[in-house]
C-alpha positions as CSV (number, residue, x, y, z in Angstrom):
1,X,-67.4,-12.3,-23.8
2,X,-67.0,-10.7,-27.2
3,X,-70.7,-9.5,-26.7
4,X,-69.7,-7.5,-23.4
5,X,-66.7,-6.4,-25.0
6,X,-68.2,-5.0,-27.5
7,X,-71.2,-3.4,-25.6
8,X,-68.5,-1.5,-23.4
9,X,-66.2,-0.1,-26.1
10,X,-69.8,1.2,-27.7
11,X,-70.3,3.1,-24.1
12,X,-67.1,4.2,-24.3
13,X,-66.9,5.6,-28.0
14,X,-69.7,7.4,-27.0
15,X,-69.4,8.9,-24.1
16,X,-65.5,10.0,-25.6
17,X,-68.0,11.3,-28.5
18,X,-70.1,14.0,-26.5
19,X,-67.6,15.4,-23.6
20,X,-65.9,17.7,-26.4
21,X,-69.4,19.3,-27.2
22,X,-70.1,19.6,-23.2
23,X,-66.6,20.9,-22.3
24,X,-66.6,23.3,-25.4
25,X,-70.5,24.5,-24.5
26,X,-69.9,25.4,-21.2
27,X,-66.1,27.2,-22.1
28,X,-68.2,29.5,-24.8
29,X,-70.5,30.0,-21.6
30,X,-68.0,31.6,-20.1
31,X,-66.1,33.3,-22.2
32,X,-69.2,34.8,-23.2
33,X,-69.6,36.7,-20.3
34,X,-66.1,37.2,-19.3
35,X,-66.1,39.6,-22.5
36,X,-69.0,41.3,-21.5
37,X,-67.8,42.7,-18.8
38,X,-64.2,43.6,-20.2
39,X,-66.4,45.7,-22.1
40,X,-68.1,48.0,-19.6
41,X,-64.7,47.9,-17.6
42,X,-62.7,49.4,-20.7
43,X,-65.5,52.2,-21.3
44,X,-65.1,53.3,-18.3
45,X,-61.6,53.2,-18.2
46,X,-61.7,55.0,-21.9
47,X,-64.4,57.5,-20.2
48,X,-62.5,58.3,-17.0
49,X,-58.7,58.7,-19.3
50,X,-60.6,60.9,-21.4
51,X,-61.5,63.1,-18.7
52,X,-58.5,63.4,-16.9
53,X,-56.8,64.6,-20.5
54,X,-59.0,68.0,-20.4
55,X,-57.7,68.8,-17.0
56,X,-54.6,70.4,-16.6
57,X,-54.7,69.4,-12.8
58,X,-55.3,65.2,-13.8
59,X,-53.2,64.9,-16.6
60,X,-50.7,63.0,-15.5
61,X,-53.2,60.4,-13.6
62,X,-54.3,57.6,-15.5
63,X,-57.3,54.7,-14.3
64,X,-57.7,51.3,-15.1
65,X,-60.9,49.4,-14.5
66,X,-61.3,45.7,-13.3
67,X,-64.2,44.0,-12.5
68,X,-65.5,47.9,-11.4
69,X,-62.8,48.6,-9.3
70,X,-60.7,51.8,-10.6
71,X,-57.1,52.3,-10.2
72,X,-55.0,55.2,-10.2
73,X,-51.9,55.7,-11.2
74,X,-49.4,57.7,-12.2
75,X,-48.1,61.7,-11.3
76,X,-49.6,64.5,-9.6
77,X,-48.7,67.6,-8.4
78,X,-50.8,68.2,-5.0
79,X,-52.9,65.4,-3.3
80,X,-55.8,67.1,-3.2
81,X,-55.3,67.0,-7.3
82,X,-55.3,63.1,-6.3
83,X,-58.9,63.4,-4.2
84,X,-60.3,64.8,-6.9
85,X,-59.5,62.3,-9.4
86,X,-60.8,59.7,-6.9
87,X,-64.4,61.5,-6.3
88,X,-64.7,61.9,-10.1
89,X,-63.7,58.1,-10.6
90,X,-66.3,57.1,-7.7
91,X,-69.0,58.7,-9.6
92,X,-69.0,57.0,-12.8
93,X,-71.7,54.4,-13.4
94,X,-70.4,50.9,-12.6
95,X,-67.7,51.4,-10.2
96,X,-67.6,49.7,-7.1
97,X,-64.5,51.0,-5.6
98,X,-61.4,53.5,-6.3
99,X,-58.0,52.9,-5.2
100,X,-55.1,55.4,-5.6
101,X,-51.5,55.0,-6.1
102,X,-50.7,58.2,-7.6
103,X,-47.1,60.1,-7.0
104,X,-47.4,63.4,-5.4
105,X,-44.4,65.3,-6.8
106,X,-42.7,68.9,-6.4
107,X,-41.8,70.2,-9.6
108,X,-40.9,73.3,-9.9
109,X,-41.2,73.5,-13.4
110,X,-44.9,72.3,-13.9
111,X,-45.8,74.4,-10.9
112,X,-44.1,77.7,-12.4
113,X,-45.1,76.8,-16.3
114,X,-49.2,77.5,-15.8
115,X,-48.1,80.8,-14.2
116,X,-45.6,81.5,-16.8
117,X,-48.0,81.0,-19.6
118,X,-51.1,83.1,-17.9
119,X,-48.0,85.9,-17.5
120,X,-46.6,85.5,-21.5
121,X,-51.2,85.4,-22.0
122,X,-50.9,89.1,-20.1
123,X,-48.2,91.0,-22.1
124,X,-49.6,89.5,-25.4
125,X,-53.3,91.2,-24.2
126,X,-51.4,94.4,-22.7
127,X,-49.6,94.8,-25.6
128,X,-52.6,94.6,-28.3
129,X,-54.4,97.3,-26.1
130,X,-51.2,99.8,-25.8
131,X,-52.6,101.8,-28.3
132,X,-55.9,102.3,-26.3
133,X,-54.0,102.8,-23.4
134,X,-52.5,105.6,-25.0
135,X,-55.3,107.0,-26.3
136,X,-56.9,107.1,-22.7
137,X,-54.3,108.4,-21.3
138,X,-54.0,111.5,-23.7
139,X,-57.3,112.0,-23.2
140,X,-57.1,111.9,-18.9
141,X,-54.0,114.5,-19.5
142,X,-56.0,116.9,-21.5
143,X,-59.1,116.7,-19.1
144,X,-56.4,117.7,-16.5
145,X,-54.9,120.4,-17.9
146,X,-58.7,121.6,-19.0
147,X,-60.3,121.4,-15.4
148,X,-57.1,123.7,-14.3
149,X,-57.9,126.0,-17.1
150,X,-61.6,126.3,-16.3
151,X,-61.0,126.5,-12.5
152,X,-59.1,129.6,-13.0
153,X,-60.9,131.1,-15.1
154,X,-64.8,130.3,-14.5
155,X,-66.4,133.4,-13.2
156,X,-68.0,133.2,-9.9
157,X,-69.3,136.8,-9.3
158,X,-71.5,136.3,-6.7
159,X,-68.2,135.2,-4.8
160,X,-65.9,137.5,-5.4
161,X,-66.1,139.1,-1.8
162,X,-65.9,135.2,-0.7
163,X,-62.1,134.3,-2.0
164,X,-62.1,131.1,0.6
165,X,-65.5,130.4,-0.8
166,X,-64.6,131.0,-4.1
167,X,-61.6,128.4,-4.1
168,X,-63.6,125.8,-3.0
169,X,-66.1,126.0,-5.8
170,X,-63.4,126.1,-8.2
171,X,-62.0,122.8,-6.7
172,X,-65.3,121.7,-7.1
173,X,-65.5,122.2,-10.9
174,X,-62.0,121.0,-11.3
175,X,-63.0,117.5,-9.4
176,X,-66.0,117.2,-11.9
177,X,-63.8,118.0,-15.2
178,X,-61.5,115.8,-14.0
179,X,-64.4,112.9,-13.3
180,X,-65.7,113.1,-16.4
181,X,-62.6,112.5,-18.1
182,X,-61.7,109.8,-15.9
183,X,-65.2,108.3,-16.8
184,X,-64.1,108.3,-20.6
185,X,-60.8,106.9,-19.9
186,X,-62.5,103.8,-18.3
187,X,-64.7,103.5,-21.4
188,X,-61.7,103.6,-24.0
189,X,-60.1,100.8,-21.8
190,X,-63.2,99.0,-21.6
191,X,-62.8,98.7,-17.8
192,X,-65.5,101.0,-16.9
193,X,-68.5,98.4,-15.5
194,X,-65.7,96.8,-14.1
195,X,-64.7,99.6,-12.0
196,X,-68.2,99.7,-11.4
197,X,-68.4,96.8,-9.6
198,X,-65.5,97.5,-7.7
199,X,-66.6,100.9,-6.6
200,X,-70.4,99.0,-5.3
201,X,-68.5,96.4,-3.6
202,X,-66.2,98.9,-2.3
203,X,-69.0,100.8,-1.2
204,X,-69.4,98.3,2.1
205,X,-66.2,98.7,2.6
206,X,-66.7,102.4,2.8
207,X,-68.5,102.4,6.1
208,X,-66.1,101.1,7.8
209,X,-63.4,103.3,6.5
210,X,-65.9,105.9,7.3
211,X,-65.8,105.4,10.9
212,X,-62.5,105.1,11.0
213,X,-61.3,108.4,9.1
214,X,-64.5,110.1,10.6
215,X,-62.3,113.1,11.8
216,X,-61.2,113.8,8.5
217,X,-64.6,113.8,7.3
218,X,-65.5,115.8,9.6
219,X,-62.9,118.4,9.0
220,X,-63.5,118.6,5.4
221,X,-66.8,119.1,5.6
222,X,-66.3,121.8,8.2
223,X,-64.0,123.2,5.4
224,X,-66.4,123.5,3.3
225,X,-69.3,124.6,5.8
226,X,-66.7,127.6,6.7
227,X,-65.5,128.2,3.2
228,X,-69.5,128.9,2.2
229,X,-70.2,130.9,5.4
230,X,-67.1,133.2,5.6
231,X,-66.8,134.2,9.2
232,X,-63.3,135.2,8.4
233,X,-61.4,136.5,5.3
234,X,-57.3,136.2,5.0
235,X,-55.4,138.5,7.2
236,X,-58.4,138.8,10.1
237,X,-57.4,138.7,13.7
238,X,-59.3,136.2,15.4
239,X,-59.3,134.1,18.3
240,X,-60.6,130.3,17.7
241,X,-61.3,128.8,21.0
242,X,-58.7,130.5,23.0
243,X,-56.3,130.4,20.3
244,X,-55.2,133.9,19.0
245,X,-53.4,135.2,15.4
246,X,-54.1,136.6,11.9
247,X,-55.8,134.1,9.4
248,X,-53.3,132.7,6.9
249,X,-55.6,130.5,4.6
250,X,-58.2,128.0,5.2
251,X,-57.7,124.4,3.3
252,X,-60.0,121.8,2.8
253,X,-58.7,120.5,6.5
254,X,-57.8,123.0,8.3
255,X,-57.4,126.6,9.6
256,X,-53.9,128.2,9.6
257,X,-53.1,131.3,11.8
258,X,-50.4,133.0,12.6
259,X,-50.0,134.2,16.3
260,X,-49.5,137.0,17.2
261,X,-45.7,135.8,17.9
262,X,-45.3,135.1,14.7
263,X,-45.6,131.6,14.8
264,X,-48.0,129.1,12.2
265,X,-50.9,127.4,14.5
266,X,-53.1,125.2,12.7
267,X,-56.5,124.2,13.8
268,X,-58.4,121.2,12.7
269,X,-61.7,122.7,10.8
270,X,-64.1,120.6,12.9
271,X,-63.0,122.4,15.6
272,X,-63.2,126.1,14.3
273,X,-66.9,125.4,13.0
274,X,-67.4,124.0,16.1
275,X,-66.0,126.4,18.4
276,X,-66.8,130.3,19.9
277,X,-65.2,132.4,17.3
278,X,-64.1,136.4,17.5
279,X,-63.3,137.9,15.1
280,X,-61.5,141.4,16.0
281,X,-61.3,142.6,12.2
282,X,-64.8,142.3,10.7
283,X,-65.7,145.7,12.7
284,X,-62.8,148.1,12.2
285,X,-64.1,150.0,15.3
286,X,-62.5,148.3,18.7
287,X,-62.9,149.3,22.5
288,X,-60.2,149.2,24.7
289,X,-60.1,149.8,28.2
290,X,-58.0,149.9,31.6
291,X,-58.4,150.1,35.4
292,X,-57.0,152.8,37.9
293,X,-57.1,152.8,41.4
294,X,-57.0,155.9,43.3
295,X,-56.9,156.5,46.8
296,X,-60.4,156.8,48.4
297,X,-60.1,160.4,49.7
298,X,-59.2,161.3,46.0
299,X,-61.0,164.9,44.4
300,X,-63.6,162.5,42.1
301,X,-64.3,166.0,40.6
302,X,-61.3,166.3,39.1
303,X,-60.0,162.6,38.3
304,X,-62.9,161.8,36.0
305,X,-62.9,165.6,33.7
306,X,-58.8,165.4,33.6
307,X,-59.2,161.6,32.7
308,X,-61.3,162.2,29.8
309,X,-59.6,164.7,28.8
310,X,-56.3,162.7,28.5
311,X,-58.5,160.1,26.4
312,X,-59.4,162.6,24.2
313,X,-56.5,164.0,23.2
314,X,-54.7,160.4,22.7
315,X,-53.9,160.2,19.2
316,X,-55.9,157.4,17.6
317,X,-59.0,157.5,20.1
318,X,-61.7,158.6,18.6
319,X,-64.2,160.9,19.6
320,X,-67.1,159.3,18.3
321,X,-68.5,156.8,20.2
322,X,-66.8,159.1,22.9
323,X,-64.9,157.3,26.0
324,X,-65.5,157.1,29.1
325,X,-64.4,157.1,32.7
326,X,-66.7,155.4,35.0
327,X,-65.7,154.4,38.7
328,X,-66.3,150.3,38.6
329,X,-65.3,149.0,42.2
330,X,-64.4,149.9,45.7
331,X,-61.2,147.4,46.2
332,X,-59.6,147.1,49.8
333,X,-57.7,149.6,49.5
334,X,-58.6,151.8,46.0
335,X,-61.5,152.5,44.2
336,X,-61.1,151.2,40.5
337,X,-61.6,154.0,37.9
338,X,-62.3,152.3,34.8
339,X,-61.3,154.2,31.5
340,X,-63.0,152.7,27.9
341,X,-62.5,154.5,24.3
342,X,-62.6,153.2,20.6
343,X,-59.9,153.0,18.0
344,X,-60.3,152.4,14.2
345,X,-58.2,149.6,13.1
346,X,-57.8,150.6,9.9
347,X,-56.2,153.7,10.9
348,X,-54.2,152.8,13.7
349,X,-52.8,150.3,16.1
350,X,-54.6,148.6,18.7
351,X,-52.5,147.9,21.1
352,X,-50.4,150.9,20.7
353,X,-53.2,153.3,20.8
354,X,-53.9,151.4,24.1
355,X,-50.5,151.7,25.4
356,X,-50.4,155.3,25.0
357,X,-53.5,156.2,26.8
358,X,-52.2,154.6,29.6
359,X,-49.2,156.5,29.5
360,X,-50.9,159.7,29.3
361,X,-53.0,159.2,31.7
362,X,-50.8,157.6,34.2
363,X,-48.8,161.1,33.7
364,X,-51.6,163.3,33.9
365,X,-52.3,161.4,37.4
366,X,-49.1,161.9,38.7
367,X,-48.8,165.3,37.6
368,X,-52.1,166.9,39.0
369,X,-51.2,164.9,42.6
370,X,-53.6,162.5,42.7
371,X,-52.6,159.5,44.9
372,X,-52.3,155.6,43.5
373,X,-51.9,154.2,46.8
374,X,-49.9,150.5,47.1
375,X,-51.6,148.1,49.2
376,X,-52.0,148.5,52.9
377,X,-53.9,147.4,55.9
378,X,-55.5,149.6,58.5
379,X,-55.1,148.2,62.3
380,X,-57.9,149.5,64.4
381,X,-57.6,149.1,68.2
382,X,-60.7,149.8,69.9
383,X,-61.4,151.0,73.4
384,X,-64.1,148.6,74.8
385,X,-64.4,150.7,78.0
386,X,-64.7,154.2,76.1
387,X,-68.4,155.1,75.4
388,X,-69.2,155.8,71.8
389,X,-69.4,158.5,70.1
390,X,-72.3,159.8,68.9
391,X,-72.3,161.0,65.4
392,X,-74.6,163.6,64.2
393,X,-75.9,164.0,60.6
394,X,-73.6,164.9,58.1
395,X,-74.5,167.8,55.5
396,X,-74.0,165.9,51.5
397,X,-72.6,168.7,49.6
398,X,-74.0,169.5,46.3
399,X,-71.6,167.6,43.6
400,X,-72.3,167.8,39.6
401,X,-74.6,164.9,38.3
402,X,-72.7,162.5,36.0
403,X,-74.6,161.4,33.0
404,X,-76.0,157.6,33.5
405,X,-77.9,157.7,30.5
406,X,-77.5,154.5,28.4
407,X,-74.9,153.9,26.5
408,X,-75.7,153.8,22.5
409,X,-72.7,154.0,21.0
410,X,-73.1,150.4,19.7
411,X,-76.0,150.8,18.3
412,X,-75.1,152.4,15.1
413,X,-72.2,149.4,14.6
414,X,-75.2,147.1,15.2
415,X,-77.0,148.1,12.4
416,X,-74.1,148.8,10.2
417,X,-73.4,145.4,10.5
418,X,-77.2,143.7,10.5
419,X,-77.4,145.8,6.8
420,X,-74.0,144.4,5.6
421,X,-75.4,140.9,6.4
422,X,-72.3,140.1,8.4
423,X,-72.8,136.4,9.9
């Protein structure tokens, strides 16, 4: 009995003796890897805080890591600040899944404080560069003030007789003077290949603009086109497409006149190159003429003498090119005498030299009898029973030949003009 005794306490001692080394083994088993992966879970928590420090956006987010599975917390300002704290958590090495309880607020402060500081960043830049603002802008002034100086007085001989012409070139010069000091300017401020850029990106945008401003395009160009050709000076009378007056000026968009009312017309310049253009003034010489119409039966001997006659002694016709009196129609009830001469404009009137030929020549009508019928109509009843009458050959009296030979008294204005390289 003491035997079996015995025998079990030795079982017993022993058994009590080795559980502590078992229980302990497996217990540093454990904890041995439970520290392992605390380990890779706090460098990526360390990693991903880290991160979210540098960027203004995350800085109030923070992570913490269990077991690979991140989660947020904490304060941000939009929720897409949120999503992008999430995708940069999901892509760190080890994590399995990323959770978010982050705060979205509204706070006016942190909202306005970025902008504030980029503002305060501004003035401190602007103000280190006010000196070199200065500088450019003295030096943009005295371009200015130069290109108006040089425009004035450049000397363009060859265009002296061309004053339209000649004031576009000197815009011209004054646009390039001005450029180039522009240019400079953008250097001082050190904004010149910025500009640059702007001005070749622009440069798409251009075409469309184009298109839609293509009528002022097209006038200044026809500015242009019409200051180099001159068909008109200042103070011509002209008619533009039905539209007469003296020339005012011509700008870069248009042509002003003055009618002959005395009111200011202006004319796109796209429509004046474009258009049939007389111009009454580049040839001082000018023809006027007027329709009669005398009685049929009239003396045609003595109409066409006393009508030239009257023409000649108009003051302000001109006797060379001579006028004329030539019978143009045979009207219902008249035949229409047609009466031309010429006037110089630089030494008369136009229209009063006009007038008064009329006058005179009404008067000398009147005077020497001849009849200016009004209109009538002639009723002929006619006998159908009564035989006709046979008519036998009528004698043609021997009248004085009037001269039909052709007319050249344009000829010498032709050439005049061709020599003089009038366009």
């Amino acid at each position: 009995m003491n035997r079996k005794i015995s025998a079990l306490a030795f079982v017993l001692s022993l058994f009590f003796s080795l559980w502590p080394c078992t229980t302990e083994k497996a217990y540093a088993q454990t904890s041995a890897d439970s520290v392992e992966v605390s380990a890779e879970d706090l460098a990526v928590q360390k990693r991903l805080n880290a991160i979210f420090k540098r960027i203004d956006s995350l800085k109030g987010i923070r992570a913490e890591v269990a077991s690979g599975v991140v989660m947020l917390t904490g304060v941000a300002n939009e929720t897409s600040h949120v999503e992008e704290a999430q995708e940069l958590a999901q892509k760190m090495d080890g994590v399995i899944w990323v959770d978010a309880d982050v705060e979205v607020q509204i706070d006016v402060v942190k909202r306005v404080a970025p902008a504030w500081e980029k503002t305060i960043e501004l003035g401190s830049a602007l103000t280190q560069r006010l000196p070199l603002i200065a500088i450019g802008l003295v030096v943009l002034v005295v371009f200015w003030f130069l290109a108006g100086f040089i425009g004035r007085r450049f000397p363009l001989r060859g265009l002296s007789d061309k004053p339209l012409a000649a004031e576009f070139s000197r815009n011209g010069i004054k646009a390039f003077i001005i450029l180039i000091g522009l240019s400079i300017t953008l250097e001082i401020w050190g904004i010149a290949s910025l500009v640059a850029a702007f001005v070749g990106t622009a440069g798409i945008v251009s075409i469309g603009i184009g298109f839609a401003f293509k009528d002022v395009v097209e006038n200044y160009l026809g500015g242009v086109l019409l200051g180099l050709r001159q068909p008109f000076y200042k103070d011509d009378h002209v008619d533009i497409a039905g539209f007469e007056g003296r020339v005012i000026r011509l700008t870069s968009r248009e042509t002003i006149l003055m009618t002959l009312d005395g009111n200011h017309l202006t004319i796109p310049n796209a429509m004046v190159f474009k258009s049939v253009l007389y111009n009454f003034s580049r040839n001082p010489l000018r023809r006027f003429d007027f329709t009669f119409g005398v009685a049929p039966d009239s003396e045609f001997r003595k109409i066409i003498p006393l009508g030239l006659e009257t023409l000649r002694k108009t003051e302000g016709v001109l006797q060379e090119p001579p006028p004329l009196v030539r019978i143009e129609s045979v009207g219902d009830y008249t035949l229409n005498i047609v009466f031309n001469a010429w006037v110089d404009q630089k030494e008369n009137d136009f229209v009063a030299v006009k007038s008064e030929a009329i006058r005179r020549v009404n008067r000398a009508f009147l005077a020497a009898g001849i009849d200016m019928p009004e209109p009538m109509r002639r009723i002929t009843i006619v006998d159908s029973e009564k035989p006709a009458t046979q008519v036998d050959e009528l004698e043609v009296s021997e009248e004085p030949m009037i001269d039909t030979s052709v007319d050249r008294s344009l000829d010498k204005q032709i050439d005049a003009a061709d020599n003089s390289g009038i366009q």
